[in-house]
C-alpha positions in Angstrom: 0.0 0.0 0.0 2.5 2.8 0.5 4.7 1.7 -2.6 1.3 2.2 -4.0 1.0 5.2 -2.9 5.0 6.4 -3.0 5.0 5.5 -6.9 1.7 7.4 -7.5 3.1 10.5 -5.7 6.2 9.5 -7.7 4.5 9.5 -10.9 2.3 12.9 -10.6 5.4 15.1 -9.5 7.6 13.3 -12.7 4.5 14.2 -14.7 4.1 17.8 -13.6 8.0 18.0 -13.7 7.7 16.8 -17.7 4.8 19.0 -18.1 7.2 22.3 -17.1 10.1 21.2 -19.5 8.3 20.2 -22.2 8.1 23.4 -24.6 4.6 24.5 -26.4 4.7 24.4 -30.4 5.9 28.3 -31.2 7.1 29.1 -27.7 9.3 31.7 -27.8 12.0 30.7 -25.3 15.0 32.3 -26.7 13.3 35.5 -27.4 14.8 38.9 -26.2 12.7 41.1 -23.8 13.6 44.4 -25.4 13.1 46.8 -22.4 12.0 50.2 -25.0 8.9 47.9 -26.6 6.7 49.1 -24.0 7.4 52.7 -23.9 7.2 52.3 -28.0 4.0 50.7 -27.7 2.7 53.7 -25.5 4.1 56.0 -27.7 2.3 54.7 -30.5 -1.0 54.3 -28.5 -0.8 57.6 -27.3 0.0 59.2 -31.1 -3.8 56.9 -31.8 -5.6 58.1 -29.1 -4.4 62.1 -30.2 -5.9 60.9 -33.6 -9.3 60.3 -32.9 -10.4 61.9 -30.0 -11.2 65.8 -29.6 -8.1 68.1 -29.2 -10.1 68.5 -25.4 -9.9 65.2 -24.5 -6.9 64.1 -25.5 -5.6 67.3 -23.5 -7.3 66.2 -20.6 -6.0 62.7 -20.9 -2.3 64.0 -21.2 -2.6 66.8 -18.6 -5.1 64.4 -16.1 -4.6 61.1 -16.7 -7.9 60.1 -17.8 -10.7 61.4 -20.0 -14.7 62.6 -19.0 -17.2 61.7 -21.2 -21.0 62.9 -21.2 -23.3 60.1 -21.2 -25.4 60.0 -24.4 -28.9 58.6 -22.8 -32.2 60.1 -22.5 -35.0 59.9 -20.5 -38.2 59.4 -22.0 -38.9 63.2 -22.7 -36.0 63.5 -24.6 -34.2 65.1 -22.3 -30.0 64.5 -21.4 -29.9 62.0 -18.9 -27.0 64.3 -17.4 -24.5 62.0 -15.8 -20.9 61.0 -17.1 -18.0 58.7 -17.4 -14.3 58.6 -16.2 -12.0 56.6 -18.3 -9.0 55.1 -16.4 -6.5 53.0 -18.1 -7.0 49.3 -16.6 -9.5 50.7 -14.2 -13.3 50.8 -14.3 -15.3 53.2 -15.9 -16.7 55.4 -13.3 -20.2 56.5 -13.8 -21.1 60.3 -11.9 -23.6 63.4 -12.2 -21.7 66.0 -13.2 -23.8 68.4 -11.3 -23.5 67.2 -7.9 -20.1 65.1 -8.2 -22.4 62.1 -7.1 -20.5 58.5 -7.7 -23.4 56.2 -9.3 -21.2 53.2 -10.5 -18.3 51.5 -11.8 -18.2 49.6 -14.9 -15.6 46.9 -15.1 -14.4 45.8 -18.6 -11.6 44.9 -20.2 -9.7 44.6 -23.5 -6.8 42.1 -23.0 -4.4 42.1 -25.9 -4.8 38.6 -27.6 -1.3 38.7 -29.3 1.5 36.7 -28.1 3.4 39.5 -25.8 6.2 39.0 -23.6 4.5 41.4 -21.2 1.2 40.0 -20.7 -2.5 40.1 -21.6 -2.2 44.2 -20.9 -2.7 46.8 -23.2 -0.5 49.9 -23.7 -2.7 52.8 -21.0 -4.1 54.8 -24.0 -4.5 51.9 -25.9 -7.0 50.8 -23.3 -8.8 54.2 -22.9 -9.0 54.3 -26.7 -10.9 50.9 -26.6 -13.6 52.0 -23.2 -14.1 55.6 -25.5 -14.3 53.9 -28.6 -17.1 51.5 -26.7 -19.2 54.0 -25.1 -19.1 56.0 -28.4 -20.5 53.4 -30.4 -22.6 51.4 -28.4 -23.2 52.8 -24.8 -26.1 51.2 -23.8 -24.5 47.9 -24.7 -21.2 48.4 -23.0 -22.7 49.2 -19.8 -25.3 46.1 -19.5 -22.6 43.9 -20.6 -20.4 45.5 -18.2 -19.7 44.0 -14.4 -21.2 46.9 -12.5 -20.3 47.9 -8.6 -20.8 50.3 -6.3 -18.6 53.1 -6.4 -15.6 51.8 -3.8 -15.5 48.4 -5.2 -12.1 49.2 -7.1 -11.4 52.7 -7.4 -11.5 54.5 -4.0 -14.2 57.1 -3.8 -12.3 59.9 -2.7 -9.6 59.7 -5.7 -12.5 60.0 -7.7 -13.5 63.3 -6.2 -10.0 64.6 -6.4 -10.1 63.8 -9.8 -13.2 65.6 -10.2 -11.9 68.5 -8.7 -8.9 68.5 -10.3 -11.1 68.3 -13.7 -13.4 71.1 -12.6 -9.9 73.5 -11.6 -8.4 72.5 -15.0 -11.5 73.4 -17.1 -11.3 76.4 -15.4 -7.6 77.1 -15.8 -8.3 76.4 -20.2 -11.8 79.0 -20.0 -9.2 81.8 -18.9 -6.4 81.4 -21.0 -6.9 83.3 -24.0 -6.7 80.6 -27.4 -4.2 81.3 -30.2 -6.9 82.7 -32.8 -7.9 85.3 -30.3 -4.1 86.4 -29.3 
């Protein structure tokens, strides 16, 4: 009975120990992690992100760190629904009224990158707020019931999201009083 059992123990470790040498068809196990690849990625996510959204948002994104984005729904009169988003890179979208600063939700989704990468499933950070403003763009209401939602806390902590807010509100003030180049 314990040769039994001494062999079977023998056997799974051996197997497990076989299963860690043996290398997957296409592994790369000789590649070279080039240390610049990510900050190239970045670079080239951020020089998309510029290309697409509004010289405001992308401004917001450099100078912030994240983008706002006014929630496209209705009620049934018609009338804007008035709450918005804040796009984080690898963080939830957080769902407020502008009005009041209120936290209503966070929306968790993600856009892992499906290429072989020696870094990971993770997407360059603007690559990643491209994708959640790209998403909410298109196809809001779709994102957001396919979307794990929490209460506001669940990732992000509620009063980073404030600070953020203020900092937003202060640096949409600082832009209204500097003059623009067409009017100097």
């Amino acid at each position: 009975m314990a040769l039994t059992l001494v062999s079977y123990l023998g056997a799974g470790s051996l197997a497990t120990l076989a299963r860690r040498r043996r290398r997957r068809p296409g592994a790369q196990s000789n590649a070279r992690i080039d240390p610049g690849s990510e900050r190239r990625a970045e670079r080239r996510a951020r020089a998309l992100l510029k290309s697409v959204v509004n010289p405001e948002e992308w401004e917001m994104y450099r100078d912030l760190g994240f983008i706002r984005l006014h929630g496209r729904g209705t009620d049934g009169n018609g009338v804007s629904a008035g709450y918005g988003y804040l796009i984080y890179p690898h963080k939830p979208i957080v769902a407020f009224l502008p009005r009041s600063n209120s936290l209503l939700s966070e929306y968790c989704v993600e856009f892992p990158d499906r290429t072989e990468s020696l870094y990971g499933p993770k997407l360059p950070d603007s690559d990643d707020v491209l994708a959640k403003w790209m998403m909410i763009r298109a196809d809001e209401h779709r994102l957001i019931r396919d979307a794990n939602m929490h209460l506001p806390g669940r990732q992000i902590d509620p009063q980073q999201v404030r600070r953020d807010l203020w900092r937003l509100a202060e640096w949409e003030s600082t832009r209204s009083r500097t003059p623009t180049r067409s009017s100097v």
